[in-house]
C-alpha positions as CSV (number, residue, x, y, z in Angstrom):
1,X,-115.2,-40.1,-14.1
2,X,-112.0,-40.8,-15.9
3,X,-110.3,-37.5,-14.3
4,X,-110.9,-38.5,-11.1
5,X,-110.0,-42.1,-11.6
6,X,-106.9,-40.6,-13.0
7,X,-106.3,-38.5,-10.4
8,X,-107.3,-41.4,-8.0
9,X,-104.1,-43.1,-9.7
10,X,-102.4,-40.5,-9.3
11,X,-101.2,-40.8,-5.8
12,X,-98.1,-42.2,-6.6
13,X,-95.0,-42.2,-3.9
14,X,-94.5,-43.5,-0.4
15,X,-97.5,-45.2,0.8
16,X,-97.5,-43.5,4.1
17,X,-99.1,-40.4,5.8
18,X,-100.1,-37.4,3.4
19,X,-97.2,-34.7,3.0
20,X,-97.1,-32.4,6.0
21,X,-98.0,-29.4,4.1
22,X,-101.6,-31.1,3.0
23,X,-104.2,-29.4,5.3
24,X,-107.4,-31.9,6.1
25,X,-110.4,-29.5,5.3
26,X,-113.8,-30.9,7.2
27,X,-117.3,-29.7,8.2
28,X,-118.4,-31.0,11.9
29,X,-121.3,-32.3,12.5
30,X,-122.6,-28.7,13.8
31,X,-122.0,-27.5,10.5
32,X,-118.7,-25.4,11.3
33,X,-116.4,-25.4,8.6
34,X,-112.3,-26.2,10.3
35,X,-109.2,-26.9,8.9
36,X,-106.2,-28.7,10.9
37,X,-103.1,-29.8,9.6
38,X,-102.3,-33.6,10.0
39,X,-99.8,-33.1,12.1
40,X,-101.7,-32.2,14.9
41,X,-103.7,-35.5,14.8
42,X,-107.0,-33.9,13.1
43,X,-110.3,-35.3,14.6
44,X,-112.3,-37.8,12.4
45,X,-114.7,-36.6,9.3
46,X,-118.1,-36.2,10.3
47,X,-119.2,-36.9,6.9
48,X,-117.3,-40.6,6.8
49,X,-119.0,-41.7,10.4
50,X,-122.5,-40.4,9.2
51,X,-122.1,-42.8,6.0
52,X,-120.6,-45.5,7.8
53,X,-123.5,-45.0,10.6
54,X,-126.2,-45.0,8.1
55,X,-124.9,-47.8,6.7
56,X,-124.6,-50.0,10.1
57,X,-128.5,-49.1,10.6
58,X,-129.6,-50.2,7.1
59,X,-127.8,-53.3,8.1
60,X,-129.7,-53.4,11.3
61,X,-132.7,-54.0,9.1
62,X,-131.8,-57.0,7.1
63,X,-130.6,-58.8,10.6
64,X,-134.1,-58.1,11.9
65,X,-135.7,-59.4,9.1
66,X,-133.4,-62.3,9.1
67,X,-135.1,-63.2,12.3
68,X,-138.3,-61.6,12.8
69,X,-139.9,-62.6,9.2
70,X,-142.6,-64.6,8.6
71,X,-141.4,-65.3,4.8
72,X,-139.0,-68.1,3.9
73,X,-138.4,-67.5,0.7
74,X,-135.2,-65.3,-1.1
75,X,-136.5,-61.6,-1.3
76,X,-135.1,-61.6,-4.9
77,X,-136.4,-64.3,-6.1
78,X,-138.8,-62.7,-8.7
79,X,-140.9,-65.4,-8.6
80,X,-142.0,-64.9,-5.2
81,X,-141.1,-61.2,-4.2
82,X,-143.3,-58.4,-4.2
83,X,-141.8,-54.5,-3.8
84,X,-141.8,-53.4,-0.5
85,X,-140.1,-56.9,0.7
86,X,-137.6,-56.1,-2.3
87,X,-136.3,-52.8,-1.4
88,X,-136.2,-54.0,2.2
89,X,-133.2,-56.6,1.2
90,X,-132.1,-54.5,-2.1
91,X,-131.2,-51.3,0.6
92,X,-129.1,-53.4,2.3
93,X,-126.8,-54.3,-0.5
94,X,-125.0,-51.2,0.7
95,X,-123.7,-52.4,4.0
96,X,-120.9,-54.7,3.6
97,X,-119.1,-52.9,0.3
98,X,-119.3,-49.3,2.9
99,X,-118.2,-51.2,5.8
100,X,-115.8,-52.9,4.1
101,X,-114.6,-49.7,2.0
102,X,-114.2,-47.2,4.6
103,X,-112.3,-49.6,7.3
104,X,-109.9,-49.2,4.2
105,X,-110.4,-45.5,3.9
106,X,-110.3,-45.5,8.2
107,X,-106.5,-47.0,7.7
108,X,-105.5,-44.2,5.6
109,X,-106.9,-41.8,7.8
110,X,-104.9,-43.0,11.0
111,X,-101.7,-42.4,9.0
112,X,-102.8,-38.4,9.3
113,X,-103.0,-38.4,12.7
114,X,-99.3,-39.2,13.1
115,X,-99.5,-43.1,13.0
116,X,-96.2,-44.4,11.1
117,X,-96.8,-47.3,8.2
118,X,-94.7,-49.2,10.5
119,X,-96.9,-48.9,13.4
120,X,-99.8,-49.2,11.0
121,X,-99.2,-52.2,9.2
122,X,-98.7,-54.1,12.9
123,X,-102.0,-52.8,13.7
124,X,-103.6,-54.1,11.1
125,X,-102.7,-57.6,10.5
126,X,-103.2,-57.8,14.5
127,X,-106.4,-56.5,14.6
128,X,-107.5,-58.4,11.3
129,X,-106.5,-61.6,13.1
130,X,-108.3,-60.5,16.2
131,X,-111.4,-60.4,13.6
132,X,-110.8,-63.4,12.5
133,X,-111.0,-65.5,15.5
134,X,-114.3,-63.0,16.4
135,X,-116.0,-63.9,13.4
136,X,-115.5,-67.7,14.3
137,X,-116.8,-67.5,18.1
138,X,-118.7,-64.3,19.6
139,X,-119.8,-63.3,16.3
140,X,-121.0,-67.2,15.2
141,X,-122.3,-67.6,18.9
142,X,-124.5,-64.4,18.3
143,X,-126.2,-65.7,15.3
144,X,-127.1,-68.8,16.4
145,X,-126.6,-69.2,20.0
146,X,-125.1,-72.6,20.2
147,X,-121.6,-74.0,20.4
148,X,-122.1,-76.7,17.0
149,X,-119.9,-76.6,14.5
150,X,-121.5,-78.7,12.1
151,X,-121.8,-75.8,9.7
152,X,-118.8,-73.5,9.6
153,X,-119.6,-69.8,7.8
154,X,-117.4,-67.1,7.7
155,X,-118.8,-63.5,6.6
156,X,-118.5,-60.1,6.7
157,X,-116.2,-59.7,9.9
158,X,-113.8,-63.0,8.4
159,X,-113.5,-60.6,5.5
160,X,-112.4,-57.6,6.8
161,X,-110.3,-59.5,9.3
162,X,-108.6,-60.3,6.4
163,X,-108.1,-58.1,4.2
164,X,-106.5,-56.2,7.0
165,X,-104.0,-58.9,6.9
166,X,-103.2,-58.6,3.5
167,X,-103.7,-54.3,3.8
168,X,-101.1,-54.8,6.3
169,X,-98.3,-55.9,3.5
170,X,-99.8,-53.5,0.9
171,X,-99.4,-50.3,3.0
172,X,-95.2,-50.4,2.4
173,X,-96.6,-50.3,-1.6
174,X,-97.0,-47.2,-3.4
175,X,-100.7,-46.0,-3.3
176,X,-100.7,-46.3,-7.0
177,X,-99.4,-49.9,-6.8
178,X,-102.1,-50.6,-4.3
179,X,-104.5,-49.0,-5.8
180,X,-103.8,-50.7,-9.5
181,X,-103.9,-54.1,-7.0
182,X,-107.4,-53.3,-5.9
183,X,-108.9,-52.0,-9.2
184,X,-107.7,-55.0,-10.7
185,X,-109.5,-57.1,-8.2
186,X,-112.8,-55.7,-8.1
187,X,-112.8,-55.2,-12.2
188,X,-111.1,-58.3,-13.1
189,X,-112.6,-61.2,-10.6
190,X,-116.0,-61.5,-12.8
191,X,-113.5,-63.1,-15.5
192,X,-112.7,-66.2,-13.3
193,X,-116.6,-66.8,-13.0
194,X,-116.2,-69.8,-15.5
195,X,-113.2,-71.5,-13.1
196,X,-114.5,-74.3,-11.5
197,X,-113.5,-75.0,-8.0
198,X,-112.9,-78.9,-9.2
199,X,-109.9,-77.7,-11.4
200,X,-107.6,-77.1,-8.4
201,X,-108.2,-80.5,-7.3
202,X,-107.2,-80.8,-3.0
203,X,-107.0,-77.2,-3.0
204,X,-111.1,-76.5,-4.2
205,X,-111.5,-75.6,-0.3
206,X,-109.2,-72.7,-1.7
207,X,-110.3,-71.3,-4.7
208,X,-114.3,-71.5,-2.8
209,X,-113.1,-69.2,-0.1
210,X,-111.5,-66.6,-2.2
211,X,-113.8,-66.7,-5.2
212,X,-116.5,-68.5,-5.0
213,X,-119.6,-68.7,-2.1
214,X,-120.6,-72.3,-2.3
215,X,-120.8,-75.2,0.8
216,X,-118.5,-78.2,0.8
217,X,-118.5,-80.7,3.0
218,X,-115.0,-80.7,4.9
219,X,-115.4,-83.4,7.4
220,X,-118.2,-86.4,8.0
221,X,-121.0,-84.1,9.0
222,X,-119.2,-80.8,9.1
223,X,-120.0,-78.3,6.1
224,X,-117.7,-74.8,5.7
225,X,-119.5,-71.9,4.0
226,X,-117.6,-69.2,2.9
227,X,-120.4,-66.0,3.0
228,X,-117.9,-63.8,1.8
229,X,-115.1,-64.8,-0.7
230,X,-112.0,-63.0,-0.9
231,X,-110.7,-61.5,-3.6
232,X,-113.2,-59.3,-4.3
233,X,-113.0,-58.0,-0.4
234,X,-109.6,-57.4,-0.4
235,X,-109.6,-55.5,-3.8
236,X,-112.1,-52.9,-2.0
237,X,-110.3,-52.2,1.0
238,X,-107.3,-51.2,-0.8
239,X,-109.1,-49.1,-2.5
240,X,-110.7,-47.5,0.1
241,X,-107.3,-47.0,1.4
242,X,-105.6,-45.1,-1.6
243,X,-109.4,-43.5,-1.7
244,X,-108.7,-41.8,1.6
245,X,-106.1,-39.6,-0.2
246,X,-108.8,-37.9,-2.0
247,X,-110.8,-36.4,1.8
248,X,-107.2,-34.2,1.8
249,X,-108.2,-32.4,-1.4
250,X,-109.3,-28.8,-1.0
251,X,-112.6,-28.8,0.3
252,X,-114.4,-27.7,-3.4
253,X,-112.0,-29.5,-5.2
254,X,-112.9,-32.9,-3.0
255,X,-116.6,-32.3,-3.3
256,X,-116.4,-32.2,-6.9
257,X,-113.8,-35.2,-7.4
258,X,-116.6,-37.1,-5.2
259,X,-119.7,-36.5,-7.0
260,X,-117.8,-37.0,-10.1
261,X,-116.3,-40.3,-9.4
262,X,-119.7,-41.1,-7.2
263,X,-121.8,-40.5,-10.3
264,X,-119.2,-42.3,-12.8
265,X,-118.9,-45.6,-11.2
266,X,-123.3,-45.1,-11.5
267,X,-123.1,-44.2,-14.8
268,X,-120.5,-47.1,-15.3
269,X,-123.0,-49.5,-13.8
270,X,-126.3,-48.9,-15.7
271,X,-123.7,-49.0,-19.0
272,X,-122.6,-52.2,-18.4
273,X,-126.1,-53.8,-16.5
274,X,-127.7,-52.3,-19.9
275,X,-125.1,-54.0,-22.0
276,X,-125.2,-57.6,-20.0
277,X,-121.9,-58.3,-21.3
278,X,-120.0,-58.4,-18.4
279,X,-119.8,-57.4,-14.7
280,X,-121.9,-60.1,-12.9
281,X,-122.5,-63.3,-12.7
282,X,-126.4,-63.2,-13.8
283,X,-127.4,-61.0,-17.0
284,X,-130.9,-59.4,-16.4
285,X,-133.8,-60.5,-18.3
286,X,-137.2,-58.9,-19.5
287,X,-140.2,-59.9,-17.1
288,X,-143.9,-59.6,-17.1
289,X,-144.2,-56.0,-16.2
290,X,-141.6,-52.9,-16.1
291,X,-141.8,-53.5,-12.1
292,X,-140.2,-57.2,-12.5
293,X,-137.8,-55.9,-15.1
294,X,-136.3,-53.2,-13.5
295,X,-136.2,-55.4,-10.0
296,X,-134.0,-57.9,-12.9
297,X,-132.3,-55.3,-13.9
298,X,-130.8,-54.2,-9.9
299,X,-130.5,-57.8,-9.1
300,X,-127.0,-57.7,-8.7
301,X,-124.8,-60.7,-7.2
302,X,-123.3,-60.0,-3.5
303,X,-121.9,-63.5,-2.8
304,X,-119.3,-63.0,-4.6
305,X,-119.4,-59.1,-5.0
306,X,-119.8,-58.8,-8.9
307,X,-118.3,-55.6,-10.1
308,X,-121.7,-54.4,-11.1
309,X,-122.8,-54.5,-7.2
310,X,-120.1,-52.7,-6.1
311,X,-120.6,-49.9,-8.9
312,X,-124.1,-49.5,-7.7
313,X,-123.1,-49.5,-4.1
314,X,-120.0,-47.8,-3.5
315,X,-120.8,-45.0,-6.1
316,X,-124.1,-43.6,-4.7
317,X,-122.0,-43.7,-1.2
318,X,-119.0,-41.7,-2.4
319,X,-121.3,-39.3,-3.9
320,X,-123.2,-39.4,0.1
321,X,-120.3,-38.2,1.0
322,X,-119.7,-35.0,-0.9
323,X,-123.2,-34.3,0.5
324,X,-122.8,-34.8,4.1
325,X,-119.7,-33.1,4.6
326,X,-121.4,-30.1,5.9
327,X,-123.3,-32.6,8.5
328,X,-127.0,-33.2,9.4
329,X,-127.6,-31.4,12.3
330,X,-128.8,-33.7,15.5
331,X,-130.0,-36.1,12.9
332,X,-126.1,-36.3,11.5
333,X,-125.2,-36.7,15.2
334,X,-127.3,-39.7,16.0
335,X,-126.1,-41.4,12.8
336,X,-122.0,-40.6,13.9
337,X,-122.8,-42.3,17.0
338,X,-122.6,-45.5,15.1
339,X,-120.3,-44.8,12.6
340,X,-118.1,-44.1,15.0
341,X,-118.3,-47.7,17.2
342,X,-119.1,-50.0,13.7
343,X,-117.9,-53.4,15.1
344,X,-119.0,-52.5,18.7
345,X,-122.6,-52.0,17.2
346,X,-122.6,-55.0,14.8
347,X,-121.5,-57.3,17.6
348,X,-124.1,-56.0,20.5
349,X,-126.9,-55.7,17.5
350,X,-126.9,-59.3,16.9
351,X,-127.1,-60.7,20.0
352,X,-130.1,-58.2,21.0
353,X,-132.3,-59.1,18.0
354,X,-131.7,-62.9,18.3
355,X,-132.8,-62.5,22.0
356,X,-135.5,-60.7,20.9
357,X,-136.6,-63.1,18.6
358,X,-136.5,-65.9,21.0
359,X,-139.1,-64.0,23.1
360,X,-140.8,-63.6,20.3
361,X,-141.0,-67.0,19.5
362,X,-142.1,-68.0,22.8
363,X,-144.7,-65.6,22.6
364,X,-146.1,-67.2,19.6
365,X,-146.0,-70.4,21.7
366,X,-143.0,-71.8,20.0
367,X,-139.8,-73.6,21.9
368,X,-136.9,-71.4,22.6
369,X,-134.4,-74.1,21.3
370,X,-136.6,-74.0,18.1
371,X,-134.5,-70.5,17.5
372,X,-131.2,-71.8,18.6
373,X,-130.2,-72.6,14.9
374,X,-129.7,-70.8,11.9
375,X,-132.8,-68.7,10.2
376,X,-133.1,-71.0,7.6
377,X,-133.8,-73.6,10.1
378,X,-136.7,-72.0,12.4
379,X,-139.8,-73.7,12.8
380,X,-142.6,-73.2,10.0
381,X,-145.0,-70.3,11.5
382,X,-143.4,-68.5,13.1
383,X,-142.4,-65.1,12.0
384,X,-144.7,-61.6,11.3
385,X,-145.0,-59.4,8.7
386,X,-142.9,-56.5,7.3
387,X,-145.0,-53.8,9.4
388,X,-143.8,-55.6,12.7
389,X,-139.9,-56.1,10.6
390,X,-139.7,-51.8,10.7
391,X,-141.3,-51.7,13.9
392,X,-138.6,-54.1,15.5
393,X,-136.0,-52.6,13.0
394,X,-136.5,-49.5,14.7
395,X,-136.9,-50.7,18.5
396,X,-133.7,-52.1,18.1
397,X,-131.9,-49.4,16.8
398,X,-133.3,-47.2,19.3
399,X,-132.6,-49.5,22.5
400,X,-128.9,-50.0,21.4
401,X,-128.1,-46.7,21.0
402,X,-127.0,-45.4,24.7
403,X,-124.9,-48.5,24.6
404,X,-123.6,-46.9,21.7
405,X,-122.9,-43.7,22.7
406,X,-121.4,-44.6,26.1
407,X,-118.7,-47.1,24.5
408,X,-117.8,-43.5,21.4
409,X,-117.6,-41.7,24.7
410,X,-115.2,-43.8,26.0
411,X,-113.1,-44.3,22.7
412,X,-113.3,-40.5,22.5
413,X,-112.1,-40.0,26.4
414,X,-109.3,-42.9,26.6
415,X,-106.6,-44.0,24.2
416,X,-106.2,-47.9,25.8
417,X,-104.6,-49.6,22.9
418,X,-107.5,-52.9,23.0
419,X,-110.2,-49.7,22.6
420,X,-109.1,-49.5,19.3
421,X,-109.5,-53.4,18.0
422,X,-113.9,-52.9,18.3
């Protein structure tokens, strides 16, 4: 691991598209090894969308269950879980570092394909304020399906949005400097756990929405709930910038420089989870049984990111891809479908399994305006059990894809400058 970090800090020098005599080595999806040079705009890694897809339909999952569940109680709460509804919400830990990661590593990429940092650095903080204001109406509309803003929450699209802001200035850096900045950020935010948000006095609102997730009331009947806290956020995306550097290496040479830093940043995390020194905001504990214990033991903290959770997260995906770079046949294909359309997916994903779940509720003889709120708030019976959670997980996978493929298809055939802000 501490080669490849290294070498990961390495890539020192202009922060802009790789040097002209790199060749970008890939496998396609069909298994074909290629090789173009980036200066004839190479085509996207099949390995990066298959991640990135898998990751968007684990995410799928945790939406479903979000609304379709019949259990109102924190699937990691110890107390109350019980292993299969653990792994269901644990797997899903995976989506928003990946997501988050490889929109990072997706910026990079675009500079191989001719785009200059001028160009790209306009794109970005346009696109991250387009996210922005998405995240505060379609996307808020889609979970909840009314127009009150009593409760304003921001999460995984606010984040990205931006940290494409800030990726925007940090592009004219160095890719050491910006990789030094993110490091820094994801390693070093666990230290400010103990800063209170009180300290700052008129300017708490500020310190909450770039450390810590917590509501506070900003108006008479008006709470803001940041899901997603900064600094963290932004920390990964520059890395997965500087990160795309290393999908230029020599095909064996990136494979090995992969699994390496894959299985460090593992290694790295059972170290310090074993050690419960520092890395997250909850040590584990012993429980009743080795089953409890070990669930204590991966309990990591999403809301803020702790660096522990992003060890165990981003690691086992960097590693995923070193594996899939030679594709997965027609089940690869499926899975590139949505990797390649991520924010076209999440958007039309949400607002199918809410419908869904309004019929649902109605089904069960329940009001539809009893569903027009957020989870948390839906009316005591209603819900099923896991069995119909995969069942609808999968339905609603399945029904959105053509939707899917149509809108790739379209990105693939035309190059209409809004195309490439979803």
């Amino acid at each position: 691991m501490i080669s490849a970090v290294r070498n990961f800090l390495a890539a020192d020098g202009a922060s802009g598209s790789p040097d002209a005599s790199q060749q970008l080595h890939f496998t396609s999806a069909s298994g074909a090894s290629q090789v173009s040079a980036p200066s004839v705009n190479p085509p996207r890694l099949d390995s990066v969308d298959i991640v990135r897809g898998i990751v968007m339909v684990i995410m799928a999952l945790d939406h479903v269950r979000d609304y379709f569940s019949e259990l109102r109680f924190d699937p990691m709460d110890l107390s109350q879980t019980f292993p299969a509804l653990y792994f269901t919400r644990w797997i899903t830990h995976f989506c928003a570092p990946v997501f988050v990661f490889l929109a990072g590593t997706g910026a990079f990429l675009s500079t191989s394909r001719g785009k200059p940092i001028k160009v790209l650095s306009r794109f970005l903080w346009t696109r991250g304020l387009f996210l922005v204001v998405l995240e505060l109406t379609v996307v808020r509309f889609g979970w909840l399906f009314n127009f009150g803003y009593d409760l304003i929450f921001v999460q995984v699209i606010w984040a990205i949005g931006v940290s494409m802001i800030c990726l925007a200035g940090l592009v004219h850096l160095s890719k050491k400097t910006i990789a030094t900045i993110g490091i820094i950020m994801i390693v070093g935010h666990n230290a400010l756990d103990g800063v209170s948000p009180e300290v700052f006095g008129p300017l708490a609102i500020v310190w909450r929405t770039l450390h810590i997730s917590e509501a506070i009331q900003i108006a008479p009947n008006i709470f803001y709930l940041p899901f997603y806290p900064l600094i963290p956020w932004i920390g990964v995306m520059a890395t997965g910038y500087v990160f795309g550097s290393i999908l230029f290496y020599e095909p064996e040479h990136r494979k090995k420089t992969l699994v390496r830093l894959g299985l460090g940043m593992i290694g790295a995390f059972v170290l310090l989870r074993a050690l419960n020194v520092y890395g997250d905001l909850h040590p584990w504990t012993t429980q009743k049984d080795a089953i409890t214990s070990f669930f204590s033991f991966m309990n990591v903290t999403k809301y803020p990111p702790s660096f522990d959770y992003l060890l165990i997260t981003l690691g086992p995906a960097i590693v995923a891809l070193a594996f899939f770079e030679k594709g997965m046949g027609r089940f690869g294909k499926f899975f590139v479908v949505y990797g390649r359309v991520p924010m076209f997916f999440y958007i039309i994903h949400i607002y199918f399994i809410h419908a869904l779940a309004v019929l649902a509720a109605m089904l069960q003889g329940f009001d539809a305006k009893s569903l027009l709120n957020p989870m948390w708030a839906f009316p005591e019976g209603y819900g099923f059990g896991l069995g119909v959670v995969y069942l609808a997980w999968i339905a609603v996978v399945l029904a959105v894809y053509p939707a899917c493929r149509w809108f790739a298809e379209l990105k693939r055939r035309r190059k209409d400058p809004w195309l490439s802000y979803l």
